[in-house]
N, CA, C and O atoms as a GROMACS GRO file, in nm:
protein
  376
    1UNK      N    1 -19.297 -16.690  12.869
    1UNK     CA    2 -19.293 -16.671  13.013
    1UNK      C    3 -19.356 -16.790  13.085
    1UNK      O    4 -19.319 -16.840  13.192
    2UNK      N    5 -19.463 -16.829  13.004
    2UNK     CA    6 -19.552 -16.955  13.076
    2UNK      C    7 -19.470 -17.076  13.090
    2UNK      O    8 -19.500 -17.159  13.176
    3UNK      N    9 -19.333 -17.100  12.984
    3UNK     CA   10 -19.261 -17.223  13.008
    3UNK      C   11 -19.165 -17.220  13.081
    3UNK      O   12 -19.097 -17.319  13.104
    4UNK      N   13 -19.137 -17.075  13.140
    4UNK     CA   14 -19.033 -17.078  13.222
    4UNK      C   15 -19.084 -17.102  13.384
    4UNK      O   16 -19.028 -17.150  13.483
    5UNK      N   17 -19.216 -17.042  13.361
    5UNK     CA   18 -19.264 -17.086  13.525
    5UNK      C   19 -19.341 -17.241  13.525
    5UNK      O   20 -19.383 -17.298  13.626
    6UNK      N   21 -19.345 -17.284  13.406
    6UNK     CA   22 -19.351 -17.454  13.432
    6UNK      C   23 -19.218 -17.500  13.478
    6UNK      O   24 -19.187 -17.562  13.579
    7UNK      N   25 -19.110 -17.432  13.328
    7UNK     CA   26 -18.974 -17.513  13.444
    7UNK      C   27 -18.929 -17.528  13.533
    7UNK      O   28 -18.848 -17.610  13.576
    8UNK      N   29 -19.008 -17.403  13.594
    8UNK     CA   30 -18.942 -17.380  13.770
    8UNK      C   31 -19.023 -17.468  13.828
    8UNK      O   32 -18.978 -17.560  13.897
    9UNK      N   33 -19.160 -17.449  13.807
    9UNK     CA   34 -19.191 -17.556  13.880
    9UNK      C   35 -19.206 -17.707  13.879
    9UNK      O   36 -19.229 -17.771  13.981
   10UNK      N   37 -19.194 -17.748  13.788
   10UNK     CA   38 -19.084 -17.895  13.774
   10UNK      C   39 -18.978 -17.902  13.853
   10UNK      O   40 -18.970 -17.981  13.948
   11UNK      N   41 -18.875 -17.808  13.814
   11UNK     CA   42 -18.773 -17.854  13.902
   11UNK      C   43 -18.791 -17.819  14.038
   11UNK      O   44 -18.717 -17.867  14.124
   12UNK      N   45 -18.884 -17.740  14.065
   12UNK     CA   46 -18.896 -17.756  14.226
   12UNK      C   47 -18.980 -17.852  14.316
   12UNK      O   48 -18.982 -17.850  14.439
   13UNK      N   49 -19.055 -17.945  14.227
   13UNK     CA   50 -19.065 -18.085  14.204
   13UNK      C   51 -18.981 -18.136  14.249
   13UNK      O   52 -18.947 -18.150  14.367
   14UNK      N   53 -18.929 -18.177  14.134
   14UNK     CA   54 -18.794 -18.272  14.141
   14UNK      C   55 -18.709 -18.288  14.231
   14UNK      O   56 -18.668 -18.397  14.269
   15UNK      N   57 -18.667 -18.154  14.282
   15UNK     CA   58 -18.648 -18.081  14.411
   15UNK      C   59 -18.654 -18.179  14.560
   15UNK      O   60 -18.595 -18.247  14.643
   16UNK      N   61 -18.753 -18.131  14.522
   16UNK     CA   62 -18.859 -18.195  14.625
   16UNK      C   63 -18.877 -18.372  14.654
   16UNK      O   64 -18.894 -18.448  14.749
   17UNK      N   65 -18.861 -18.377  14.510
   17UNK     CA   66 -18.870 -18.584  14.584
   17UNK      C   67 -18.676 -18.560  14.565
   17UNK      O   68 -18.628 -18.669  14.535
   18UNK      N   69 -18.609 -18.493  14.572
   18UNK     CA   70 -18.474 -18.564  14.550
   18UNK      C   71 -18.450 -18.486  14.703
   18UNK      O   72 -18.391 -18.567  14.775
   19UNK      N   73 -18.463 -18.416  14.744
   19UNK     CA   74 -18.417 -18.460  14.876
   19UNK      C   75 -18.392 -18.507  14.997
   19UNK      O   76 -18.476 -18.529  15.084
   20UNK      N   77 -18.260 -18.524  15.005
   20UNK     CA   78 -18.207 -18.588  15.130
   20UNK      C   79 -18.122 -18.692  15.017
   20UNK      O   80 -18.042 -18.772  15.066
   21UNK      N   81 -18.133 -18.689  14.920
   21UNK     CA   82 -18.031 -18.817  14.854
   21UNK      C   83 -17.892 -18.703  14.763
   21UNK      O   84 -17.878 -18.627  14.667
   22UNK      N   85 -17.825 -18.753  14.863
   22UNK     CA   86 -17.715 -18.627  14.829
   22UNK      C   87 -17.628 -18.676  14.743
   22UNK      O   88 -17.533 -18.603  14.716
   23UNK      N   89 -17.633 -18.772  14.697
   23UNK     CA   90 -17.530 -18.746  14.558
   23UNK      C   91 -17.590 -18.710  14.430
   23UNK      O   92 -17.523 -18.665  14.337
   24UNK      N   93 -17.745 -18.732  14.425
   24UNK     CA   94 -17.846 -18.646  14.282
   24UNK      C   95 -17.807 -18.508  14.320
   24UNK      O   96 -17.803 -18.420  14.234
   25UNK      N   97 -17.769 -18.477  14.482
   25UNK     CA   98 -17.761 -18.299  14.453
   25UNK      C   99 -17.641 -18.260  14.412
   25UNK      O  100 -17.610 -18.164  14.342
   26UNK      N  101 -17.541 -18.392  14.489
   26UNK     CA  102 -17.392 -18.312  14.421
   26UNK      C  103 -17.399 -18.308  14.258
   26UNK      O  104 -17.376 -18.205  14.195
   27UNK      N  105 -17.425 -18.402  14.210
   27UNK     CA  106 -17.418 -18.398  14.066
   27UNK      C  107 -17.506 -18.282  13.997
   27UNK      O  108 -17.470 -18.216  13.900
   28UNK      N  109 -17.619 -18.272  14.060
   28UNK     CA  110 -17.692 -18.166  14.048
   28UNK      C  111 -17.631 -18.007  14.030
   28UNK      O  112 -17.648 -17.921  13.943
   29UNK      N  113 -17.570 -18.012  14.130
   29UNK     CA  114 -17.449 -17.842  14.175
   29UNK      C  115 -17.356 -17.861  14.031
   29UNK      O  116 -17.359 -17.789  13.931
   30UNK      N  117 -17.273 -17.981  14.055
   30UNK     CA  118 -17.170 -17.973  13.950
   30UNK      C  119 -17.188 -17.940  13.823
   30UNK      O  120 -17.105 -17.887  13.750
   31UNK      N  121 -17.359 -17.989  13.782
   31UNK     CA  122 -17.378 -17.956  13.660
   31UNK      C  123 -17.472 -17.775  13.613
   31UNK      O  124 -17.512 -17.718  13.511
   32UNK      N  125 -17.468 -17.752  13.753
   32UNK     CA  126 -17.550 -17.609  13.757
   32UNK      C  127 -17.415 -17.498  13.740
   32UNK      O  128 -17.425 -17.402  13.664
   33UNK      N  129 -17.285 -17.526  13.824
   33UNK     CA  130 -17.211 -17.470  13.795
   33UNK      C  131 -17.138 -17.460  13.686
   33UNK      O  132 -17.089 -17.353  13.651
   34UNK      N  133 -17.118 -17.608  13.598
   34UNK     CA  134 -17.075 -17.570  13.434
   34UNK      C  135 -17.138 -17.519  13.387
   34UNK      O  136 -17.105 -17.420  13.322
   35UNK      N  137 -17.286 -17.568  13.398
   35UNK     CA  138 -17.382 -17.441  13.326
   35UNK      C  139 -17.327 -17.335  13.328
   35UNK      O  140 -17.289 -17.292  13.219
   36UNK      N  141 -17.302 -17.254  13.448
   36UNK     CA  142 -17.281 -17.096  13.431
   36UNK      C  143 -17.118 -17.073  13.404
   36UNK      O  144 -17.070 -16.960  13.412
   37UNK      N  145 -17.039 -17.187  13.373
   37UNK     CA  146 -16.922 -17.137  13.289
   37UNK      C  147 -16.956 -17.151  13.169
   37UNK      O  148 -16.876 -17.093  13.096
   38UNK      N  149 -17.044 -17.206  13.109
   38UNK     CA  150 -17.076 -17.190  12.994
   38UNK      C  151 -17.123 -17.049  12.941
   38UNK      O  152 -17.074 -16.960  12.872
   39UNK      N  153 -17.257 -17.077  13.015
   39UNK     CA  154 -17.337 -16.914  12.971
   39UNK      C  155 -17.238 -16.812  12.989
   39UNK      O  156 -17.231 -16.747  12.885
   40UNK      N  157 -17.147 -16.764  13.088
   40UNK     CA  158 -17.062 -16.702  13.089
   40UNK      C  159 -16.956 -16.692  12.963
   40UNK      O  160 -16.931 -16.581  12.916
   41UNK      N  161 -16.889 -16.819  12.907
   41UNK     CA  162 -16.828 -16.810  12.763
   41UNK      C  163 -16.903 -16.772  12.696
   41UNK      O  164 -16.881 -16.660  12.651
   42UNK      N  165 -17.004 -16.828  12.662
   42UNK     CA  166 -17.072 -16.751  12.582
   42UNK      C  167 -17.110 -16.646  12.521
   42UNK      O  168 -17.129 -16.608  12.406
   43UNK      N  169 -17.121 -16.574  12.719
   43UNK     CA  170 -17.154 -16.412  12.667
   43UNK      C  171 -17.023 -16.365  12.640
   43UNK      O  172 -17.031 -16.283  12.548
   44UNK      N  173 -16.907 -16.381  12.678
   44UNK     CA  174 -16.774 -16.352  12.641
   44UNK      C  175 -16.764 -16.348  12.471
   44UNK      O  176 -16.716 -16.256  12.404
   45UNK      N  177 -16.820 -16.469  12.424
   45UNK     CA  178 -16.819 -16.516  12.301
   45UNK      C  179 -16.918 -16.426  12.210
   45UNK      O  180 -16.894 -16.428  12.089
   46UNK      N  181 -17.002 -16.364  12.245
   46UNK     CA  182 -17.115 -16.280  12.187
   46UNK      C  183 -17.084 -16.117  12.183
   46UNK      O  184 -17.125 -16.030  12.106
   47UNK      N  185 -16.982 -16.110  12.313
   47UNK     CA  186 -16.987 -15.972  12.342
   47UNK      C  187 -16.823 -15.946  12.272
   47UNK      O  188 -16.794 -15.830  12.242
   48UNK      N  189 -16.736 -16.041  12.250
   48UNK     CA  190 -16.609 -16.029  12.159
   48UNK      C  191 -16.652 -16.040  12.025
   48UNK      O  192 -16.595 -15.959  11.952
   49UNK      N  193 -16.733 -16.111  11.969
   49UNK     CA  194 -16.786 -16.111  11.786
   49UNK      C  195 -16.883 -15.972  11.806
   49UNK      O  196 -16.991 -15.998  11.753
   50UNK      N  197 -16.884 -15.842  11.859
   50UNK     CA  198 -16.976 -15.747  11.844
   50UNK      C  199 -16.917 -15.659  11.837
   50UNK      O  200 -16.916 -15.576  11.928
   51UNK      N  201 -16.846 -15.645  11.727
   51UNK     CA  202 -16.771 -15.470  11.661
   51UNK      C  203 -16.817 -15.326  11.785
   51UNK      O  204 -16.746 -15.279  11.873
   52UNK      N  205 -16.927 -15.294  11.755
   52UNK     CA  206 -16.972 -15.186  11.798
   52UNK      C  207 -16.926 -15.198  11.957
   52UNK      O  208 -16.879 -15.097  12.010
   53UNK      N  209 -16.941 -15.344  12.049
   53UNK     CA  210 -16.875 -15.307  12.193
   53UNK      C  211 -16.735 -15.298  12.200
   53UNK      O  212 -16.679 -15.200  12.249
   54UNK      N  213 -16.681 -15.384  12.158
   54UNK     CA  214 -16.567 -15.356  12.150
   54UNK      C  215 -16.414 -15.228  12.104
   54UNK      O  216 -16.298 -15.203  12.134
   55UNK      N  217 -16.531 -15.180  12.010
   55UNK     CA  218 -16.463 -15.032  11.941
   55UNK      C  219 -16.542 -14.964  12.092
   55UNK      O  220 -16.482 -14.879  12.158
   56UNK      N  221 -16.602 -14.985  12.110
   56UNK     CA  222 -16.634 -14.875  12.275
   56UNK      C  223 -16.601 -14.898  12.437
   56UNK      O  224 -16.639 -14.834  12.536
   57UNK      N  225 -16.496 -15.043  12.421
   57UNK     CA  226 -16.472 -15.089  12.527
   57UNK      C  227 -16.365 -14.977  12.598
   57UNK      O  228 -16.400 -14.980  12.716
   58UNK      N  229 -16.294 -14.915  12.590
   58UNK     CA  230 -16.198 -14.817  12.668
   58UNK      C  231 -16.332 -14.714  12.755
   58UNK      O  232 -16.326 -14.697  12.877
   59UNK      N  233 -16.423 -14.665  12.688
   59UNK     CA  234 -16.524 -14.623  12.723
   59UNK      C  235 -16.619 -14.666  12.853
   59UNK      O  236 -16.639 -14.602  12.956
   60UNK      N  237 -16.668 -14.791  12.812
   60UNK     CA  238 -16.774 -14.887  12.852
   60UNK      C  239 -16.650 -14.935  13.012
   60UNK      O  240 -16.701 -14.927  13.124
   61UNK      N  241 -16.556 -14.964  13.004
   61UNK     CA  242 -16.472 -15.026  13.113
   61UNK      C  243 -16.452 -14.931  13.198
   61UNK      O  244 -16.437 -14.970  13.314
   62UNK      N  245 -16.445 -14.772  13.172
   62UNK     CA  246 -16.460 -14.692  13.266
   62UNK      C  247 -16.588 -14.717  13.443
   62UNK      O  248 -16.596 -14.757  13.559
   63UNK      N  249 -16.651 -14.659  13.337
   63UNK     CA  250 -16.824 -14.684  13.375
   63UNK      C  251 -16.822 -14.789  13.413
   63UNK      O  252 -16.814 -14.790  13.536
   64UNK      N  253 -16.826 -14.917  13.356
   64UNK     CA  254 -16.868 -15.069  13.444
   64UNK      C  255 -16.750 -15.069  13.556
   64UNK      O  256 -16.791 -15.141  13.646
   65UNK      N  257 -16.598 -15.010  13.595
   65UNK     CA  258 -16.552 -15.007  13.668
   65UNK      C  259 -16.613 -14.955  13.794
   65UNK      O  260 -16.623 -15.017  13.900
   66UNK      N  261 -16.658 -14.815  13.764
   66UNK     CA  262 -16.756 -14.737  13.868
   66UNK      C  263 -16.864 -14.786  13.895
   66UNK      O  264 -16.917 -14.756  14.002
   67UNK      N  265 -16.931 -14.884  13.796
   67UNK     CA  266 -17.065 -14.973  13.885
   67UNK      C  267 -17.063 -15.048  13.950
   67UNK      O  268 -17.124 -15.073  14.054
   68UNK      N  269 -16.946 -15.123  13.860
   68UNK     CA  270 -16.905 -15.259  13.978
   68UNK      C  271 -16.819 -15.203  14.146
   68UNK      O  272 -16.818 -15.260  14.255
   69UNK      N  273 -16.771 -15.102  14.112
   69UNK     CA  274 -16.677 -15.079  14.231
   69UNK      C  275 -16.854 -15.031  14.329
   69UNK      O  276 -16.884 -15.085  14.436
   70UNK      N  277 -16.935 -14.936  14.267
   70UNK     CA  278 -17.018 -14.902  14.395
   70UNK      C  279 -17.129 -15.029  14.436
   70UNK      O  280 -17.147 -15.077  14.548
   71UNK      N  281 -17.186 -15.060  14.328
   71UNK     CA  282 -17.266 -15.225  14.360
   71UNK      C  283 -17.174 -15.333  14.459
   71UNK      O  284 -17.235 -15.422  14.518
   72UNK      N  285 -17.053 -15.322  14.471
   72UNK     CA  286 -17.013 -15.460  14.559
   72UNK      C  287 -16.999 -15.340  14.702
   72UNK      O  288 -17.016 -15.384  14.816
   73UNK      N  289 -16.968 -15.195  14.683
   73UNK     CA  290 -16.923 -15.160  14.824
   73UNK      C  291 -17.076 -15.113  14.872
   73UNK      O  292 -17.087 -15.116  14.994
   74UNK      N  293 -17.184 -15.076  14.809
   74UNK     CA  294 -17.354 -15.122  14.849
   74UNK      C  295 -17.385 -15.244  14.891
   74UNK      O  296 -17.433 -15.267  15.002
   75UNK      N  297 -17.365 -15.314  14.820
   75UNK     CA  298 -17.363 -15.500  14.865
   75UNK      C  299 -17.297 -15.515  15.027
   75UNK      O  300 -17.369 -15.555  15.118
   76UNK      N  301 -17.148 -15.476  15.051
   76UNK     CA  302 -17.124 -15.534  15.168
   76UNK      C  303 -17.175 -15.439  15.274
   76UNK      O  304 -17.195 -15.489  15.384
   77UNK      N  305 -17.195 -15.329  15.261
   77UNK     CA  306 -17.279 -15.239  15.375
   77UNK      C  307 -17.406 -15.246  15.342
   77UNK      O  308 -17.462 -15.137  15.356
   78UNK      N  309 -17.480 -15.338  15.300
   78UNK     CA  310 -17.601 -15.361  15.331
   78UNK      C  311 -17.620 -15.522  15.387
   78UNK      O  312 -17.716 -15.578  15.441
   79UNK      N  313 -17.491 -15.566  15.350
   79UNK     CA  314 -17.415 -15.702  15.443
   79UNK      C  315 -17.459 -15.693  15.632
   79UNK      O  316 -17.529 -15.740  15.722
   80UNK      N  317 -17.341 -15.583  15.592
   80UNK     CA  318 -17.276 -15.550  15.727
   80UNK      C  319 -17.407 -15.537  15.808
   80UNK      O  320 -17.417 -15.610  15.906
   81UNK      N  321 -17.522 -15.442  15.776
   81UNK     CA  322 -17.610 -15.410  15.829
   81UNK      C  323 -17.685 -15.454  15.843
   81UNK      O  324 -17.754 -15.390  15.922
   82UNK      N  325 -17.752 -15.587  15.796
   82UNK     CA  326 -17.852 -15.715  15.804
   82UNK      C  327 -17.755 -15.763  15.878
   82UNK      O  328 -17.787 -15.700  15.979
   83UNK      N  329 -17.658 -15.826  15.914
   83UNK     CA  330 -17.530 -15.910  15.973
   83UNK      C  331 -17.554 -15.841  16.116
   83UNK      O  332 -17.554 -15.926  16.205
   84UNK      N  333 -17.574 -15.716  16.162
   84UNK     CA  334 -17.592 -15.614  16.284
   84UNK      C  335 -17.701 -15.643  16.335
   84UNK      O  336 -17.716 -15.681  16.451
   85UNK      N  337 -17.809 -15.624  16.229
   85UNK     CA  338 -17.963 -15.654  16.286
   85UNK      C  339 -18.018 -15.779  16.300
   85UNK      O  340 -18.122 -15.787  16.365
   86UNK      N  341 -17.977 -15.863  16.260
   86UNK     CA  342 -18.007 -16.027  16.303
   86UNK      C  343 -17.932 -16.056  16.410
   86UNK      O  344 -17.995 -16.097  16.508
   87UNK      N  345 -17.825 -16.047  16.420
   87UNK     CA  346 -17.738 -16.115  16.533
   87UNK      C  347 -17.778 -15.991  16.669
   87UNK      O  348 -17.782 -16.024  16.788
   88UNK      N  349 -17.801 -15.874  16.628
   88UNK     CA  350 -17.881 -15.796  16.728
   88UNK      C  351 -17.979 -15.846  16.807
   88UNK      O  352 -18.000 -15.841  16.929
   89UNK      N  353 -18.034 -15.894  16.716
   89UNK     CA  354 -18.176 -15.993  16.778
   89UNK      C  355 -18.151 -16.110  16.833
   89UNK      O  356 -18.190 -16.107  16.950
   90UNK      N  357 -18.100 -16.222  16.802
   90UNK     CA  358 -18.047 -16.293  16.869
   90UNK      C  359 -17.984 -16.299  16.978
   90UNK      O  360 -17.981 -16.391  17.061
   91UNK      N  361 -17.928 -16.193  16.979
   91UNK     CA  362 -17.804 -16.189  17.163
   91UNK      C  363 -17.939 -16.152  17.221
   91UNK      O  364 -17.949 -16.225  17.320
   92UNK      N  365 -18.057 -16.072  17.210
   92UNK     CA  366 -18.160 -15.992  17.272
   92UNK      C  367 -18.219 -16.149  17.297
   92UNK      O  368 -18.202 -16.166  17.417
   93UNK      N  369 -18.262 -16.236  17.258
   93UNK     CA  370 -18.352 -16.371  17.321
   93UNK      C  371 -18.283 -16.447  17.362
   93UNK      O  372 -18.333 -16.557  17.385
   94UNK      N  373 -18.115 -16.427  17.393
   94UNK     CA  374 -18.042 -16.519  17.464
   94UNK      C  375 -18.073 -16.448  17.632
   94UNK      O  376 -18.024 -16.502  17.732
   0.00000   0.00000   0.00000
């Protein structure tokens, strides 16, 4: 745990003297986003070599259908409703 909150704070360092020089950030993004097509194959790659999920995937796809369907329609009505109460406030100090 202790090297992960050094890494963070390194890179929020690094962070820190690199900005305003925007092509260390583009390159920066580009390589944060392969990152997570990677880790993403990966888990693809971990969770297809694992007998036991896969013999339970007809199962398991039910259920993650119903989480994912209520987590994104929670997500945008709690959108909607921060989106109401900020801009609420704002028209109020115009």
């Amino acid at each position: 745990m202790l090297e992960i909150l050094v890494l963070m704070a390194l890179g929020m360092l690094v962070g820190y003297i690199l900005r305003g020089k925007q092509k260390a950030i583009s390159g920066i993004e580009k390589a944060i986003l392969w990152s997570i097509f990677l880790l993403l194959f990966f888990l693809g790659l971990s969770i297809g070599g694992n007998e036991v999920i896969m013999a339970s995937l007809p199962s398991l796809g039910l259920n993650a259908l119903i989480i994912t369907l209520g987590g994104v329609a929670g997500s945008i009505i709690a959108a909607w409703a921060l989106w109401k109460l900020v801009f609420k406030k704002v028209r109020r100090e115009e």
